[in-house]
Structures are given as C-alpha cells and as structure tokens.
C-alpha positions in Angstrom: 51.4 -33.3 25.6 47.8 -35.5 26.0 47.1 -35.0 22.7 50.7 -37.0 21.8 49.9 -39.7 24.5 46.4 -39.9 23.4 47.5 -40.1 19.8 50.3 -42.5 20.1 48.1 -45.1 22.0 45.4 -44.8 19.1 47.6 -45.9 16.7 48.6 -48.7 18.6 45.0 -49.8 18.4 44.4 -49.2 14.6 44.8 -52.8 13.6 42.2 -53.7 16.3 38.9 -52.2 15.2 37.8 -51.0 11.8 35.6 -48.0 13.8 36.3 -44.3 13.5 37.8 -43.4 17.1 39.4 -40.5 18.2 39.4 -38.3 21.0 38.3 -34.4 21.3 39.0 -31.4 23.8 36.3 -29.9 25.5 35.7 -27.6 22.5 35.0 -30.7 20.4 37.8 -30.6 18.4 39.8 -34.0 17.1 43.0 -33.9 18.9 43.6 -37.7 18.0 42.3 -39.9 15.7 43.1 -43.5 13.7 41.2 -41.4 11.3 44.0 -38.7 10.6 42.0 -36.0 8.1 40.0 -35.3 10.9 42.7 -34.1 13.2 42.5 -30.4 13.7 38.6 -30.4 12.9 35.5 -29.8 15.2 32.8 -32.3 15.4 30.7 -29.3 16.0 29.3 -30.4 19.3 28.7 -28.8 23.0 30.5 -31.2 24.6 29.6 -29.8 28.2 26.3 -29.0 27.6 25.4 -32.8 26.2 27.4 -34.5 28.9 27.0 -32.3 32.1 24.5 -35.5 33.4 25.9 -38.5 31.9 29.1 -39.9 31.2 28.6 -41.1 27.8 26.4 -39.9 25.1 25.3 -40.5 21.4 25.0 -37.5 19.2 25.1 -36.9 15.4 26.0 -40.9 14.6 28.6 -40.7 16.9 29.4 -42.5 20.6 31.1 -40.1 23.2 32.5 -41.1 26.9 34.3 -38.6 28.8 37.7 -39.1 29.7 38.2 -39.0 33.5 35.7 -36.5 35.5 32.8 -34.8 33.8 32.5 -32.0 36.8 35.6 -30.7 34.6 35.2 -32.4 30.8 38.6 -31.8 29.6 38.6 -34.8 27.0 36.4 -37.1 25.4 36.5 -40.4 23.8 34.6 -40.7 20.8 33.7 -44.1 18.2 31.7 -43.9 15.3 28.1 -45.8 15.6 25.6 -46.0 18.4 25.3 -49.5 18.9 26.6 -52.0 21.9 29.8 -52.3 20.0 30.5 -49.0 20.2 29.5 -48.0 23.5 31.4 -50.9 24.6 34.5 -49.8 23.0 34.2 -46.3 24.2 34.2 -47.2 27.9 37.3 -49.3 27.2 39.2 -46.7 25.6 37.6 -43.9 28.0 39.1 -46.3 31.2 42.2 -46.7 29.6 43.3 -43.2 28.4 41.9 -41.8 31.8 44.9 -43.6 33.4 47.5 -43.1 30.7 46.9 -39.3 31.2 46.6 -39.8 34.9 50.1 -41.3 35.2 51.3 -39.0 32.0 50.2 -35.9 34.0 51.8 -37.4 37.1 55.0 -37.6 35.7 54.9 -34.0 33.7 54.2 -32.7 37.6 57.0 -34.5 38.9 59.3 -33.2 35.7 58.0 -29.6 35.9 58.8 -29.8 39.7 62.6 -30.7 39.4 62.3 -28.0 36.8 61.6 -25.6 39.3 63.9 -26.7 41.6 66.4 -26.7 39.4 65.7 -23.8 38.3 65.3 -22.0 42.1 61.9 -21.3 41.0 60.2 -23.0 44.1 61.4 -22.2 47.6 63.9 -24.2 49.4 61.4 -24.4 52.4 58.7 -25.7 50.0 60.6 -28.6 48.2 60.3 -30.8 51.1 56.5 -30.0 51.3 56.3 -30.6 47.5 58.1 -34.1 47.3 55.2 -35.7 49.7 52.5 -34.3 47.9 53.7 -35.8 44.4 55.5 -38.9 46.3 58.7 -38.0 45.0 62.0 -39.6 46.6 63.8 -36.4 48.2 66.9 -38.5 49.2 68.5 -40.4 45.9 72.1 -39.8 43.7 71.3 -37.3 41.0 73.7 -35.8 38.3 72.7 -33.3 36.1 74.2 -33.8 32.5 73.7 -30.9 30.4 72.7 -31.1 26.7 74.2 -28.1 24.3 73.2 -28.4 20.9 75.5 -26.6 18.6 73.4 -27.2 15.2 70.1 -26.2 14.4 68.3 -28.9 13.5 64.7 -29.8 12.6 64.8 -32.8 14.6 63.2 -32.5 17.6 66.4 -33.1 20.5 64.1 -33.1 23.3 62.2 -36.4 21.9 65.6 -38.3 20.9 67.5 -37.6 24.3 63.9 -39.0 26.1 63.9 -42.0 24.1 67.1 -42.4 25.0 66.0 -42.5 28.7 62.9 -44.2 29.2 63.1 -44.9 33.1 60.9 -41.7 33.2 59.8 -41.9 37.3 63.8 -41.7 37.8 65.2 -39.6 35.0 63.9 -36.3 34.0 64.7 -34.4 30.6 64.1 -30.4 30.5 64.2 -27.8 28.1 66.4 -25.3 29.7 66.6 -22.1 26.9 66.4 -22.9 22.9 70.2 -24.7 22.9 70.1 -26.5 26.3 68.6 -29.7 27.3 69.1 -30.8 31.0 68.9 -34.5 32.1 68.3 -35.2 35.6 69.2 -38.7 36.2 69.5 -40.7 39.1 72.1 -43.0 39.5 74.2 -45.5 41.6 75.4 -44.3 44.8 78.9 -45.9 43.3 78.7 -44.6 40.2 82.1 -43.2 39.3 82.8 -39.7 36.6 83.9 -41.9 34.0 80.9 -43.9 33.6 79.1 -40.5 33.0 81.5 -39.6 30.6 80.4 -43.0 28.6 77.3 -41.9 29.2 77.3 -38.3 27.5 79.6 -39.8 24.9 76.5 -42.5 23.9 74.8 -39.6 23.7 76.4 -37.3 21.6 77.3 -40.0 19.2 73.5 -40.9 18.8 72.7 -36.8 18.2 75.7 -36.6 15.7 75.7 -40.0 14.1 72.4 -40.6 13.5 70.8 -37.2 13.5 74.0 -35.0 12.2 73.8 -32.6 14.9 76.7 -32.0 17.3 76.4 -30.9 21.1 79.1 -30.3 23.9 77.8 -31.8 27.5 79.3 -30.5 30.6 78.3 -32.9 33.6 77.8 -31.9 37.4 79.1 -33.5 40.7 76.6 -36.3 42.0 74.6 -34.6 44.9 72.2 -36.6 47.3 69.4 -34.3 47.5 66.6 -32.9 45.5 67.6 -29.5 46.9 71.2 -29.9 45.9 70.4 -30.2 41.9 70.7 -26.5 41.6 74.2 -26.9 42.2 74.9 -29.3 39.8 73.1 -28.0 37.2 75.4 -24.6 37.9 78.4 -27.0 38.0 77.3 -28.7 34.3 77.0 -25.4 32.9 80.5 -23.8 34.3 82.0 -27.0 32.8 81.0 -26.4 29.5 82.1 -22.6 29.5 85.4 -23.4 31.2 85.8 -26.2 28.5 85.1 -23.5 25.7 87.9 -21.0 27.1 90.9 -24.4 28.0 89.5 -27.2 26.1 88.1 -26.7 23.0 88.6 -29.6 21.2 86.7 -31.6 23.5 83.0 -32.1 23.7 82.4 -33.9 26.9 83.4 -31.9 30.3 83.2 -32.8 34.1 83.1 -30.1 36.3 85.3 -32.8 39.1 88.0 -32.8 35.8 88.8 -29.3 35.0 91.7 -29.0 36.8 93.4 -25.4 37.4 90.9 -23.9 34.9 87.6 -24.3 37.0 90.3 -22.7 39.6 90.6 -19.5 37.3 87.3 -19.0 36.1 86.0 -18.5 39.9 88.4 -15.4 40.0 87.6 -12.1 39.5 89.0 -10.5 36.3 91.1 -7.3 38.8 92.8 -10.4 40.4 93.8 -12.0 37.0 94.5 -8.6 35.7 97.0 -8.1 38.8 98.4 -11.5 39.0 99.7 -10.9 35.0 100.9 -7.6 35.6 103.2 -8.8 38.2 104.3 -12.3 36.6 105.1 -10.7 33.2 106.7 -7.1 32.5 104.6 -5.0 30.6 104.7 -6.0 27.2 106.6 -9.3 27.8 104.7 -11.8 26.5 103.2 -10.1 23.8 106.5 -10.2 22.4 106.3 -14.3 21.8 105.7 -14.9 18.6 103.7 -17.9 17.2 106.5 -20.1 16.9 108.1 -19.8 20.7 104.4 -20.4 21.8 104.1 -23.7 20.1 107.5 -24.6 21.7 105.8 -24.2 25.1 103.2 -25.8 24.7 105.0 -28.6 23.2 107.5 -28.6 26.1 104.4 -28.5 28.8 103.4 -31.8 27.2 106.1 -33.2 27.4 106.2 -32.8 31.1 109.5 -30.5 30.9 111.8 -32.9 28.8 114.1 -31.5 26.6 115.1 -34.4 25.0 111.5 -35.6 24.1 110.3 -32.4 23.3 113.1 -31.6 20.8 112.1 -34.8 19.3 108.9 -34.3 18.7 109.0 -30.8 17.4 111.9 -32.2 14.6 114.8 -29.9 16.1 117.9 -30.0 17.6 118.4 -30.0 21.6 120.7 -27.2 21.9 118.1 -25.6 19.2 115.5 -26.0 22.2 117.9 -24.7 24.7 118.6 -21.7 22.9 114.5 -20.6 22.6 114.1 -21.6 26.3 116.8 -19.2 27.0 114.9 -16.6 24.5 112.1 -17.1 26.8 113.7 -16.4 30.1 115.5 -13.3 28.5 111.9 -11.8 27.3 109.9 -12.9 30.6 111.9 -13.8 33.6 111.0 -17.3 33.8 113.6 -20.1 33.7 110.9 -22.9 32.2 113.2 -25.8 32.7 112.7 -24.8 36.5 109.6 -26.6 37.2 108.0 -23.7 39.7 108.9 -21.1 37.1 106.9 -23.3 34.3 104.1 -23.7 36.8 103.7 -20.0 36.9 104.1 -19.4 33.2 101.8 -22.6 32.6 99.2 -21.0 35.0 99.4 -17.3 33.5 99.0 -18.5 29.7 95.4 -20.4 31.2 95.0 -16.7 32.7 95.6 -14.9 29.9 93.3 -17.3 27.5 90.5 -16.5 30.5 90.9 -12.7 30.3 90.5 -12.3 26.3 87.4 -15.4 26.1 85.1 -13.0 28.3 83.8 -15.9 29.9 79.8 -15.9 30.6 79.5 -16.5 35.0 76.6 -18.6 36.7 
C-alpha cells in the first residue's frame, strides 16, 4: 500500500525537478521512482548498515534520507547527486512522505479495525479499548452497503468504489472474499432508505457503465455504534440472498424493504416444509401448470381485480373466473377471498424458498 502512496506523490512531483528520485525498502530495492525502469531493481546497498548513525547518507553517486525513524529503517528517500541540491531535496521529500505514510498508515489501522469488527474478529470488550487508542468516533450513523460483483473483471473494483468515496477518516471500503466489497459509511442521523438506494444505484451505474461490470448491493439498517456494524453487515448480505430467491430482477436490496420474504428466510426449512403440507394437498400445486401460474401472479398484481386483470392478460372476465375456479377446485383456496390469496400468496414465496436452497448468515 506505501509503495502506491509513495509512488503516486512522486509523479505528482515529476514536473518539478529534472533529478532521479525514488524511494527504496529496507532491502534497497526501488519501490517508487519518476524514473520507472528502475522500479523493481536493487541499488545494491546495506541500507541499515550505512544509515544505523545518520539520517541521511551519500553512497555510490546517490543521496539517501530515511523516511521516518532510523531505529527501524523501513523506507528511504533517495535523489541522484551529492550536492546541496540534492540533500536539500531529500530532506524535503523524506519530511513529506514520512507524514503521507504516517496518516496513510493511520487510516489502513483505522480500516483494518472496522474490518475486524465487522468481521467479529476483535472482541466486543476490546472495541471500546481500540477506538481510543486509534481516536476513532465509537458513537456515529453507519450503514453498511454491500458490493457483489457478478463479472470478472480486470479492473481493479476495490480502487473505483474508493475513488468513488474519498471522505476516507469517515467511510471505509473492505475486501470481504474475492466477489464482495463492503462500504462502511457514515451518514446523516436523518438519512432516509431511499437516499441509500440512490446511493448504491450511482454506484452500480458507474461499475456497469463505465467499467462494464454488473454487481447486486444489498444495504443494512443504519446502526449507531461501532459495535452494531456486525449486524448490518449480516443484514446487507441476507438482503442480497433473499433478493436472489423473490427479486431477481432487481439489483439494489434493503434489508428494511423485503417485506414477507426476509420474514421466510428466518424460518427453518421443517417449518416451511409443514406449513405447505398443510396449506396444499399433497400433489396440489404441482398440478398448476404454467399458464394458471401466470394468471396468479397477474391477479396478485393487480391487487385482486378481476376486471383489471382480465384486461391485462387479453381475456375474457368470465374466462378469469373460470381458472380461479380451476384453482380453488385443485387447491382449496378461494383467491378472490383476500385471506385465502394471502395464504396462497405467502406459500408460493415458501415454496420459491424451499427449492433456492438459500445460503444462511
């Protein structure tokens, strides 16, 4: 990750001096440089032997300052010549990368600890602990909005969705797996869902109409502590695996929006099993074809109108009447009677649920 900072702030300053600069890792090797064929190669040097007593040092034509503390060299500035010019400029760039990485490895600490807590790698006794040592605001509105790329890609996801959030001491973006990218981001205390919808939808339509690669994002309920993002990261991932079994045309889910199907995906399969058993004869509604299936759905949508629905589906009222009554013959269920459709509604959601084997967090 240094090596990236280090690099892009070199190139920055490429216009601004016509020496060789660079910077090298404690084994001497060019990890940045305006000069670019010598990334990757050692300057064949001892760096800790020939700066364990000095700070900056001249060796083979070459001016080195460490970056930060040399009781632990780690990184090295280094600008071709040995003259004032170059001392001068290696000081500079030594002070000013030492606090780039200072506040770059600040915020990595504060991002790999929401990570962990996240994650439940760090215990819930020691967050608390944790948040004064890295001054790190325990008390804020957080979401977690989860990232699921559905494309491989050779663009690298991570980068885009960070770029795309640059308040970096307030929003956090983590790699979670090889397909998942999780943003924590902090937010108004009157933030409302849909405004995270927009949100995820900006950012899905940068990742697919800019970089042709499509993702689903399931959000998570706003929580108001750093030891309550667990649960919303649980809640952004059950969104977009009940949104795969109900709603599979859409690629942006809120786990506050899902309805009766969040509802059925907390019950245990014996449960769903028994509820169907009892709401259907055995073999009942295996015996609905294609056809008498649509014509529920249709008529579901159509919030039980029989005139509206007829419409729509090009048929004749009584036409409509006559599968209804087909379906009440078959099953049991009258579905012009609105608790009877609310059962059949309900056990067509199960029955999706039983044959998606759903994955459980």
């Amino acid at each position: 990750m240094s090596s990236r900072v280090f690099q892009s702030v070199i190139q920055q300053i490429k216009g601004s001096t016509d020496r060789i600069v660079g910077v090298v890792d404690d084994q001497a090797n060019v990890i940045a440089s305006n000069d670019l064929s010598l990334i990757g190669h050692s300057l064949g040097i001892n760096l800790n032997e020939a700066m364990s007593m000095t700070d900056i040092a001249v060796i083979n034509g070459f001016t080195y300052h460490v970056i930060g503390s040399r009781i632990k060299i780690e990184y090295a500035v280094f600008v071709k010549g040995s003259d004032a010019v170059a001392d001068s400029l290696a000081n500079i760039m030594s002070v000013t990368l030492s606090t780039i990485k200072e506040m770059n490895d600040e915020k990595n600490d504060k991002t790999n600890f929401v990570k962990n807590v996240m994650l439940e790698n760090i215990l819930p006794g020691d967050i608390y602990t944790k948040c004064k040592e890295i001054h790190f605001t325990a008390e804020a509105p957080r979401v977690v909005v989860l990232i699921r790329l559905l494309d491989r890609t050779e663009i690298f996801a991570y980068d885009i969705i960070q770029s795309l959030f640059p308040e970096k001491t307030r929003d956090f973006v983590i790699n979670v797996g090889d397909n998942d990218i999780a943003l924590v981001k902090e937010v108004r205390p009157t933030i409302e869902i849909k405004d995270l919808e927009k949100l995820a939808r900006s950012i899905v339509d940068t990742l697919n109409s800019e970089f042709y690669t499509r993702a689903v994002i399931g959000i998570g309920t706003i929580v108001s502590s750093i030891k309550d993002i667990p649960r919303s990261f649980k809640e952004a991932q059950v969104a977009i695996e009940v949104g795969k079994i109900f709603d599979v045309e859409k690629v942006i889910m809120s786990y506050s929006n899902l309805g009766i199907g969040r509802l059925i995906y907390y019950l245990p399969t014996t449960l769903c099993n028994m509820f169907m058993n009892e709401v259907f004869k055995k073999g009942s509604i295996e015996s609905l074809d294609h056809e008498t299936l649509f014509t529920i759905q249709k008529f579901f949508e159509n919030n039980l109108n029989i005139s509206e629905t007829s419409r729509k589906l090009f048929v004749h009222r009584n036409t409509l009447v006559y599968r209804l009554e087909k379906i009440r013959r078959l099953t049991g269920l009258d579905l012009k009677q609105f608790d009877d459709a609310i059962v059949f509604k309900v056990a067509l959601m199960v029955r999706k649920y039983l044959s998606s084997n759903p994955t459980k967090f």
